[in-house]
Phi, psi and omega in degrees: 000156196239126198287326159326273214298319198293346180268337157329262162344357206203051190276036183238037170229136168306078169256182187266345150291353179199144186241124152269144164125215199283161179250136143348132164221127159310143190295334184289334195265357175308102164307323191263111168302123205223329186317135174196146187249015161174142199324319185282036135225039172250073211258122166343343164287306194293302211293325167302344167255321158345287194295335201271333159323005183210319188232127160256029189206019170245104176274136148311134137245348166192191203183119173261113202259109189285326201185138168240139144251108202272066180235265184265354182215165151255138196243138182217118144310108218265246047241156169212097179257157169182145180301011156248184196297166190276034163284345182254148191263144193262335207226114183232164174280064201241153184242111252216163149308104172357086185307356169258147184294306207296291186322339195265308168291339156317289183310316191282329175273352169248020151098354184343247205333318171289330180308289204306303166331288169319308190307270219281353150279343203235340207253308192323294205288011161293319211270123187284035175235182176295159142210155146003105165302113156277126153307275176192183211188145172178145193204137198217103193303107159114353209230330205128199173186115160306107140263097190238129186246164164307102157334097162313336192284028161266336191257031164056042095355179209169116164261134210274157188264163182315298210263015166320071200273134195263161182278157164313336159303314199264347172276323196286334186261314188305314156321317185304295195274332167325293184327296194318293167334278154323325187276000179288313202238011168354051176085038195277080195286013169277311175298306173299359195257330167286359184213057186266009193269335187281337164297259176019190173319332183307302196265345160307326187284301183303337180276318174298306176304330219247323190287276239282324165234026193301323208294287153316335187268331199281335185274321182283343174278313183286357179274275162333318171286344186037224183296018170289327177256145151301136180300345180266005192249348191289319175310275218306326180293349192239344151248015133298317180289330194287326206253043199265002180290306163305290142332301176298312183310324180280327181267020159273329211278037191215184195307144180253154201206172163247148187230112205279300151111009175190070190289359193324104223285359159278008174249000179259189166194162246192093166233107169098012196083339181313136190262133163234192201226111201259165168051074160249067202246033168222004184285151184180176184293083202195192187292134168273016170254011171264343163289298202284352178291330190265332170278338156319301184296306189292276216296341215224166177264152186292343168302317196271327187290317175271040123274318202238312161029283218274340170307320179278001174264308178331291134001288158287333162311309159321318189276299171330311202289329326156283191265021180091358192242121221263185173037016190284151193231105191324310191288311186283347181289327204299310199311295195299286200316327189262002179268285204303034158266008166305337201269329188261320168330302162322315156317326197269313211271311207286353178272337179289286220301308175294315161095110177115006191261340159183153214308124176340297228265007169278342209248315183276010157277313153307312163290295179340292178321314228246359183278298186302335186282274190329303176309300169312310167238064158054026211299308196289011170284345188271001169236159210257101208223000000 
């Protein structure tokens, strides 16, 4: 595909040649407070201080609330008229702190929606894949934290749903821009000593919090899942949670990358058939084959996954080589791909446990996926605990 005409075509996305829309602004540098707690204040006022952040000669006149969604953020959908060029987006994307409690705490001590913020102020346009067109962005420790984006379905784009199951084709374009993805920062330590906020407390907290409660969440999840888990997977799975400080440390210990880190197939979206990457209020520095391992699990039916499995590792390893990154050696990657399918399987059942984080009969389509991928290649034998 030729990244001109898609992005001429496509001006409500992001890629790293080129940004149509609002330019990046730090939230410390906002003159204008964007900040908002629930859909009914996203009113032609708040939206005329969005725009005044950029255009001082563009009036707002109304605002439409197309659609809410209620999960680990509230997601809302937009209409916007307002007398400027159409070069400026009519359909925005905004995202908000969770109107459910349990998701809003899940999320909130360790700060997601502001991580995400930050991602698209100071991070998007590094990253060699599609995302999203930034608006504007502002996050304030105590106060919240705002995001608005460009809808992609105005530049005739497709946003993909959780339970989506994909074809090997279509698995096959996602692989491609991961490796791409990964092989930007591979072991860039320059890069990573610039965007090193992604390491940093945030993410020490969410790893202390996800440790503190791994144990309780994982017997209530596997309770919840009833015959969706093999009965035989529930020990190794109760001494993974017990033991889960360790376990992240052994699937930290290999080449370090940026990482989306919730690959999941409702986070992608889809223009010209080309895959872009949605929701990054989980990104950070770790292996890049915990991606594809999580996009693996979620996203493909286990039929299509033991079919295509080892072509789609192939594949990437190829697609790293490609992109310059030397020595991968097939076998410790297949090793490493069967240790990180424990993270979204973990992911899956804590999300059942908490509850209100995506749609029931969605969640328990995704465990059923990411149980069976675990079962099949033994995965949690692959960690040493």
């Amino acid at each position: 595909m030729h990244l001109g005409n898609f992005q001429k075509e496509n001006p409500g996305i992001l890629t790293r040649f080129n940004f149509v829309g609002f330019s990046p602004r730090s939230s410390l540098q906002m003159k204008h407070n964007i900040l908002a707690r629930r859909p009914s204040d996203l009113n032609a006022g708040w939206a005329q201080r969005v725009v005044n952040c950029h255009f001082s000669h563009v009036t707002v006149s109304r605002v439409d609330l197309v659609s809410v969604d209620i999960g680990t953020t509230t997601r809302v959908r937009i209409a916007v008229e307002h007398d400027g060029p159409g070069t400026i987006s009519r359909k925005w994307f905004v995202k908000l702190p969770s109107l459910a409690w349990r998701p809003r705490l899940i999320t909130a001590l360790p700060g997601l929606l502001h991580t995400e913020t930050r991602f698209y102020n100071e991070t998007a346009q590094a990253v060699p894949i599609a995302v999203p067109g930034f608006l504007a962005g502002q996050s304030k420790p105590g106060k919240g934290a705002t995001l608005v984006l460009n809808d992609v379905t105005e530049s005739g784009a497709t946003a993909g749903n959780p339970d989506d199951a994909l074809t090997a084709d279509r698995a096959t374009l996602v692989i491609k821009q991961l490796a791409r993805l990964h092989a930007r920062f591979w072991n860039k330590f320059d890069l990573m000593q610039k965007y090193a906020w992604l390491a940093g407390p945030i993410r020490q907290l969410e790893d202390h919090l996800g440790t503190a409660l791994a144990v309780p969440l994982m017997k209530r999840g596997l309770r919840q899942a009833e015959k969706l888990i093999p009965f035989p997977l529930h020990a190794p799975a109760i001494n993974y949670a017990r033991q889960r400080r360790r376990a992240m440390r052994f699937l930290s210990g290999r080449p370090q990358t940026l990482v989306h880190h919730d690959c999941h197939p409702g986070n992608l979206f889809w223009s010209q058939s080309q895959p872009g990457l949605l929701d990054w209020q989980l990104v950070r520095f770790g292996e890049g084959i915990g991606d594809v391992a999580y996009f693996l699990a979620t996203a493909l039916t286990p039929e299509v996954r033991r079919n295509h499995e080892a072509n789609l590792l192939t594949t990437y390893a190829e697609e790293l080589t490609k992109c310059g990154i030397e020595n991968i050696d097939s076998e410790i990657l297949k090793q490493r791909y069967r240790a990180h399918l424990v993270y979204p399987f973990e992911a899956m059942v804590v999300s059942l446990a908490v509850g209100g984080m995506i749609k029931l009969e969605t969640n328990r389509e995704l465990i059923r996926r990411v149980a069976t991928a675990v079962n099949d290649l033994d995965a949690f034998a692959a960690i040493p605990l």
